[in-house]
C-alpha positions in Angstrom: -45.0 235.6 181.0 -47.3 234.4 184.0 -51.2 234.1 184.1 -51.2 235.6 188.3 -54.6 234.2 188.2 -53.9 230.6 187.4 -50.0 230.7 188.1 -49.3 229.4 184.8 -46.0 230.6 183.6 -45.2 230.4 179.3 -41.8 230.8 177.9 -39.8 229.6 174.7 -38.1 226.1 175.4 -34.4 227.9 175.3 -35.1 229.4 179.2 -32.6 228.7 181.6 -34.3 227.1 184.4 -32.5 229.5 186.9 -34.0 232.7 185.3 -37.4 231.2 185.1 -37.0 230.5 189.0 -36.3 234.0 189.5 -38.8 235.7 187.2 -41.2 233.5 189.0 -40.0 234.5 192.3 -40.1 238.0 191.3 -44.3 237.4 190.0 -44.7 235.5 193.7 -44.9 232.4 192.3 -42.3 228.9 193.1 -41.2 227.5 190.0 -41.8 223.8 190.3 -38.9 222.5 189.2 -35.2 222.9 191.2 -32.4 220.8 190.2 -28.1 221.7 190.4 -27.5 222.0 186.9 -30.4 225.0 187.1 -27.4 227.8 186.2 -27.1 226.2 182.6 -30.0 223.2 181.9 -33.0 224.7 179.6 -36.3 224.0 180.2 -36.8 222.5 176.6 -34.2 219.9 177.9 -35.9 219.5 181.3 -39.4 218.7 179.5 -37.9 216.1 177.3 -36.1 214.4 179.7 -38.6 214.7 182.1 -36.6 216.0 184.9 -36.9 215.5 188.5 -35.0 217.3 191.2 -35.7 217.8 194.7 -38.9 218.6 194.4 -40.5 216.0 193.1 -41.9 214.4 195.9 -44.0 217.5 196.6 -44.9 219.1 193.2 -44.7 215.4 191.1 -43.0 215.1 187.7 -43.0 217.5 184.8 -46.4 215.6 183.8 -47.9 216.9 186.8 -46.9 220.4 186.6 -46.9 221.3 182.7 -50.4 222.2 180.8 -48.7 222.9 177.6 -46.5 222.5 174.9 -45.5 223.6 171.6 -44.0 221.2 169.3 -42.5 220.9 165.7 -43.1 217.6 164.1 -40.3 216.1 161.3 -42.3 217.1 158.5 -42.7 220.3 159.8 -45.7 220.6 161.4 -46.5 222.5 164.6 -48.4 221.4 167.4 -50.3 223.2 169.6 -51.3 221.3 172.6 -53.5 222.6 175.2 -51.8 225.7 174.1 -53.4 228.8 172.1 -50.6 230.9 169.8 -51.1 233.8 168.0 -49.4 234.5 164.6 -47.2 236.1 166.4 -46.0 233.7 168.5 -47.7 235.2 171.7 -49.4 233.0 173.6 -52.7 232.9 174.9 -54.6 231.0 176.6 -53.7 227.7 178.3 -56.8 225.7 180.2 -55.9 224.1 183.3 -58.5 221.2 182.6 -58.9 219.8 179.1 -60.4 216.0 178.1 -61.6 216.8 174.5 -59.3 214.0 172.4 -56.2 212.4 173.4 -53.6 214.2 175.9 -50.6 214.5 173.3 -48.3 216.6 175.8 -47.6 213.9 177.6 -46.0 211.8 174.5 -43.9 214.8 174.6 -42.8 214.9 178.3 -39.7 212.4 178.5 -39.7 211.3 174.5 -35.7 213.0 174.6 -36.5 214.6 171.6 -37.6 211.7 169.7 -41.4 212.4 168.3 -40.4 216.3 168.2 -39.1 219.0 168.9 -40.3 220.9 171.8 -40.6 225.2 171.5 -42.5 226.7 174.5 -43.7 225.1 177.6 -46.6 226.6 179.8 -45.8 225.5 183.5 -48.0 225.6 186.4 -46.5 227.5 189.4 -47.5 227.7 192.8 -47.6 230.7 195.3 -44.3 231.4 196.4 -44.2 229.9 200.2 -43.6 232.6 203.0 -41.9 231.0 205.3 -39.2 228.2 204.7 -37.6 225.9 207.1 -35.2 222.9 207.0 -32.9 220.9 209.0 -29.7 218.3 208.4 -29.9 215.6 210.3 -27.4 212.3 211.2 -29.1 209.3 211.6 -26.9 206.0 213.0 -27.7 203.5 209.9 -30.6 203.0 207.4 -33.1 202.0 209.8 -33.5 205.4 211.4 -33.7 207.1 208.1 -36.4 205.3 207.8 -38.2 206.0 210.8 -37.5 209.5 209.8 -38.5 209.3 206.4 -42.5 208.0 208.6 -42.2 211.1 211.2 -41.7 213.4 208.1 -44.1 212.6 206.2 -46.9 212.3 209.5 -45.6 215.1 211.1 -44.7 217.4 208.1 -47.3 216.3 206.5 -48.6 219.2 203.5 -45.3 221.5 204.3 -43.2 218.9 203.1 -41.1 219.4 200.5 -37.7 217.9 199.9 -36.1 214.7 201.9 -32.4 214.7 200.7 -29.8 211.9 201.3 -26.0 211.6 201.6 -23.7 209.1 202.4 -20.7 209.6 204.6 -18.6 208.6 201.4 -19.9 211.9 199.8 -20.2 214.5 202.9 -16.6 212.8 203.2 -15.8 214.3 199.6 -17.9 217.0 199.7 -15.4 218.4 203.1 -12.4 217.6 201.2 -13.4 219.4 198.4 -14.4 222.8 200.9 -11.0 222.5 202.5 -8.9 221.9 199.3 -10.3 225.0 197.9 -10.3 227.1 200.9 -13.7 226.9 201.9 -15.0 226.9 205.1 -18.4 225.3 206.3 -18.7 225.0 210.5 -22.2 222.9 209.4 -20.0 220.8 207.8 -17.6 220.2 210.5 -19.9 219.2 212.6 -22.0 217.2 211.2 -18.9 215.2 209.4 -16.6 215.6 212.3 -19.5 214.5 215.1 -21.0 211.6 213.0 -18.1 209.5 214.3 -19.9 208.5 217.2 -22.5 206.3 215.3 -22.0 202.5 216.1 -23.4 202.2 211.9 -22.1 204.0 208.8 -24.3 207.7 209.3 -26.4 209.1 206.9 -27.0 212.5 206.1 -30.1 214.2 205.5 -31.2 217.6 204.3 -35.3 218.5 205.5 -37.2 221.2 203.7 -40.6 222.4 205.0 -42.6 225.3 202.8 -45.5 226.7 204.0 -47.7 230.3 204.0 -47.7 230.7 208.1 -44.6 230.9 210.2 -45.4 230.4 213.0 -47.5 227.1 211.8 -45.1 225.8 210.5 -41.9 226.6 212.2 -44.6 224.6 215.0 -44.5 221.6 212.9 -40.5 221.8 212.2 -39.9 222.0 216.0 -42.1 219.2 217.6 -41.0 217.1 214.1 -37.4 217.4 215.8 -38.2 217.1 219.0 -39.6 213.9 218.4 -37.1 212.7 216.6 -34.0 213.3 219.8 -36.6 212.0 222.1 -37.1 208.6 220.3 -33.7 208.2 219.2 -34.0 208.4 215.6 -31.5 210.7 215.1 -27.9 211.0 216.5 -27.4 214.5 215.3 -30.0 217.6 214.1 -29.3 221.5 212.9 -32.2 223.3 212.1 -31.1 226.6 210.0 -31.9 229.6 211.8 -32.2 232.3 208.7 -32.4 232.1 205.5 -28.2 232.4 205.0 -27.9 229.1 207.1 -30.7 227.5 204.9 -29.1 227.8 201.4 -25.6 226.8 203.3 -27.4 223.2 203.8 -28.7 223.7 200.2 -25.1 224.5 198.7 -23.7 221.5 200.5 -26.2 219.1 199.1 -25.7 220.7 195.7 -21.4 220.3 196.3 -22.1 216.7 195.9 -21.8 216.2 192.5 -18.9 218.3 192.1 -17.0 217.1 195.1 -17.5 213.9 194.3 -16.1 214.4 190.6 -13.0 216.7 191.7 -11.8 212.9 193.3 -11.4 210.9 190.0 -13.8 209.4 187.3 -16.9 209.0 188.3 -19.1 206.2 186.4 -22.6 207.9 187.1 -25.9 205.9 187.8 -29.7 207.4 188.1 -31.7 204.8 189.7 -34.8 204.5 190.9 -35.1 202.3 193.7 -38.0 201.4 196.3 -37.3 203.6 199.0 -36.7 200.2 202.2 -34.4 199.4 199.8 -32.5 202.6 199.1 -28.9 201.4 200.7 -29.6 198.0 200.3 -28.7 198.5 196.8 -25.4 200.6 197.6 -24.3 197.9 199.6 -25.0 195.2 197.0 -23.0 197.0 194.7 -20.1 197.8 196.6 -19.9 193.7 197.4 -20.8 193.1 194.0 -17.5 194.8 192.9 -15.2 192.8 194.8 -16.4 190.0 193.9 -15.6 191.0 190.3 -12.3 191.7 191.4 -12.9 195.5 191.4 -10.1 197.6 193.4 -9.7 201.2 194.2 -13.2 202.4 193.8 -15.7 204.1 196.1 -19.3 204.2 196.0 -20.6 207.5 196.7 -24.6 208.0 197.0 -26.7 210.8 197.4 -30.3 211.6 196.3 -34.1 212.5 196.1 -34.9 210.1 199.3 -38.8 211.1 199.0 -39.3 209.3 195.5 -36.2 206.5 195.8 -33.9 208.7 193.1 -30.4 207.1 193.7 -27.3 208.5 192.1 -25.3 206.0 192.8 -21.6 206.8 192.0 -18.8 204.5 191.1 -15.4 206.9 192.0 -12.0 205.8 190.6 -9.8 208.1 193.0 -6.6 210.1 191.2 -7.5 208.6 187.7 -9.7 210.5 185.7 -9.5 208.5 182.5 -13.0 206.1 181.3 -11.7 202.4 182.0 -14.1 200.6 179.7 -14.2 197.4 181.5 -14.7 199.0 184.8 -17.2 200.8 183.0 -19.1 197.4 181.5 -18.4 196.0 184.9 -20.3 199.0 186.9 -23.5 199.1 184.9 -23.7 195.7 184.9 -23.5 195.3 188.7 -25.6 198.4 189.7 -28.7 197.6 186.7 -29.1 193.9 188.3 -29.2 195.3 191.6 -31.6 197.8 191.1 -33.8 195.8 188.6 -33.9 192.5 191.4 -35.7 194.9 193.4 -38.5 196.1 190.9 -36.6 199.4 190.1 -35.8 201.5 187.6 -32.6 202.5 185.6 -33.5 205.5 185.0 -35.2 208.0 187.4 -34.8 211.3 186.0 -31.6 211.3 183.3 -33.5 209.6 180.5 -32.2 206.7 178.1 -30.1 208.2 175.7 -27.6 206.1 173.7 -26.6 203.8 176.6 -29.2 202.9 178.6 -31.9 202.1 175.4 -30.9 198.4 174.5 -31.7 197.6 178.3 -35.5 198.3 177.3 -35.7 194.5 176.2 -35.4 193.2 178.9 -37.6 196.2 180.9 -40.4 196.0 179.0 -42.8 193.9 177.2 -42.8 193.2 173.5 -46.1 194.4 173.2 -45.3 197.7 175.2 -42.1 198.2 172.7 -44.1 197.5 169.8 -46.5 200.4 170.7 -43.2 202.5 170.9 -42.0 201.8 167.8 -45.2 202.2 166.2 -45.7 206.0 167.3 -41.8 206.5 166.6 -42.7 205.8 163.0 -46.1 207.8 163.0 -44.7 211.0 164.2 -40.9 210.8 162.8 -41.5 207.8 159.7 -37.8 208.6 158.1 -36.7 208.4 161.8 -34.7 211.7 161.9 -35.3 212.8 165.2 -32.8 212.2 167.5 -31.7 209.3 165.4 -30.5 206.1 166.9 -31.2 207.1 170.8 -34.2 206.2 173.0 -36.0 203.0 171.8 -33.3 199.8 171.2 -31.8 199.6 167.6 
């Protein structure tokens, strides 16, 4: 249910994040947290990864946005943090501020399951916006995203809420994949089709603005455009003019993933990179494969540009069989490029099984020590999750 004085929604862990949107939306209220898989991922899943989405840069992580948790223990016990349940499993009250004791949600939030197991969430939610506005833009090389990226955030400013990027290597898939299945998209024509007057490689990006007046901010949206033809900064803009040409730049950001994998084996990568250096790091990789004497392969990236999320995707076209030493070869390439620029290798898909032994040589002893440690205190027998997370 949702508290429509606070905005705090509760619900069991096993809620799909696309109902919980649309409850929300029904009680007035945005659900915080928008990401593609939203149709099947649970939020249970989402809290203990930590999940980000497009969003992020606007609402901040699911440590921002959650006041509660329940949480079963490996001996059994249940948790109640910042969270009041009845014997009934109804729950009560949730505080919005809370500094008696130590905030133990948070060991929670990201742990993938590790310390326990998580059963109902309380989320904050804010008021649903009433007016919505966005616009995909083409920008001739890295350096104008960039001075995009500035004129958003100044002229934007507190109606800000997504800044999403696409290389021509993906919009390229992304088209293919529309026309191979029949689909037709004059957006994507055009901004695919007309890009090939940039002297650089163009990038894509997708611009959201949410707000509570219209005319305020469809203002803002304007002179934000109208500044960016007059100084240059971008070669090509469509705002959407309803809501139907809105999600149609939404649902073309979201065919990403999908287009890109309908090409061949995709070796997937969620970085985190400062954001200067956001296509530095493509680049890097991309001349970092040939020099390991890797053939055949395109490097497709999209992503969060507000917080520096990368997905950095390594495509083996017409082969859609694992090749382990591409594989090795891949992750090795894209983790020192990321890392040699004070990154992260993982933004928002966790550690899991493969990405845990690179916590060596992340962090510090004493930091791993202090993991280990409360590993043992809440799971001693080490039968949550077993062997995933922290480095064997």
């Amino acid at each position: 249910g949702i508290d429509e004085t606070s905005g705090i929604l509760t619900c069991d862990s096993g809620a799909i994040i696309q109902n919980l949107q649309d409850y929300a939306e029904s009680r007035k209220v945005l659900f915080p947290l928008d990401i593609g898989s939203k149709g099947t991922c649970l939020i249970g899943g989402c809290v203990g990864t930590n999940a980000g989405g497009q969003y992020y840069s606007r609402f901040g992580s699911l440590h921002s946005t959650v006041r509660g948790l329940e949480a079963v223990l490996a001996d059994g016990q249940v948790l109640h943090l910042n969270m009041q349940v009845d014997d009934n499993g109804a729950v009560g009250g949730v505080n919005l501020k809370d500094n008696t004791g130590y905030d133990l949600k948070h060991l929670f939030i990201g742990s993938e399951g590790t310390l326990g197991v998580i059963t109902k969430v309380a989320i904050e939610c804010p008021p649903l916006p009433s007016s919505k506005h966005a616009a995909m833009l083409v920008c001739d090389g890295y350096a104008d995203v960039l001075r995009v990226v500035k004129e958003a955030r100044n002229e934007l400013g507190e109606v800000l809420s997504a800044l999403e990027v696409m290389d021509l290597n993906t919009m390229s898939c992304v088209k293919r994949a529309f026309v191979n299945s029949g689909r037709e998209s004059q957006l994507l024509d055009e901004i695919v089709d007309g890009s090939g007057q940039a002297s650089q490689q163009p990038i894509f990006l997708l611009i959201e603005a949410q707000g509570s007046n219209e005319e305020h901010d469809a203002s803002k949206m304007d002179t934000f455009l109208t500044n960016l033809f007059e100084t240059g900064s971008i070669q090509n803009g469509f705002l959407a003019q309803d809501t139907k040409q809105l999600q149609e730049m939404w649902e073309l950001r979201e065919a990403c993933n999908p287009s890109v994998a309908s090409t061949g084996y995709v070796y997937k990568f969620d970085v985190s990179i400062p954001v200067p250096f956001f296509f530095d790091t493509a680049q890097e990789v991309e001349s970092k494969l040939v020099e390991n004497g890797i053939e055949g392969v395109t490097v497709c990236v999209w992503g969060h540009l507000g917080d520096g999320n990368a997905h950095i995707n390594i495509v083996k076209a017409n082969s859609f069989d694992k090749d382990i030493d591409l594989a090795k070869i891949a992750e090795s390439v894209v983790f020192q490029s990321v890392l040699k620029r004070q990154g992260s290798i993982s933004a928002e898909h966790g550690l899991g099984q493969t990405k845990n032994e690179y916590l060596r040589d992340i962090k510090s002893d004493a930091e791993l020590e202090i993991m280990r440690q409360m590993k043992s205190l809440f799971d001693p027998h080490g039968i949550m999750n077993p062997m995933k997370y922290l480095p064997r």
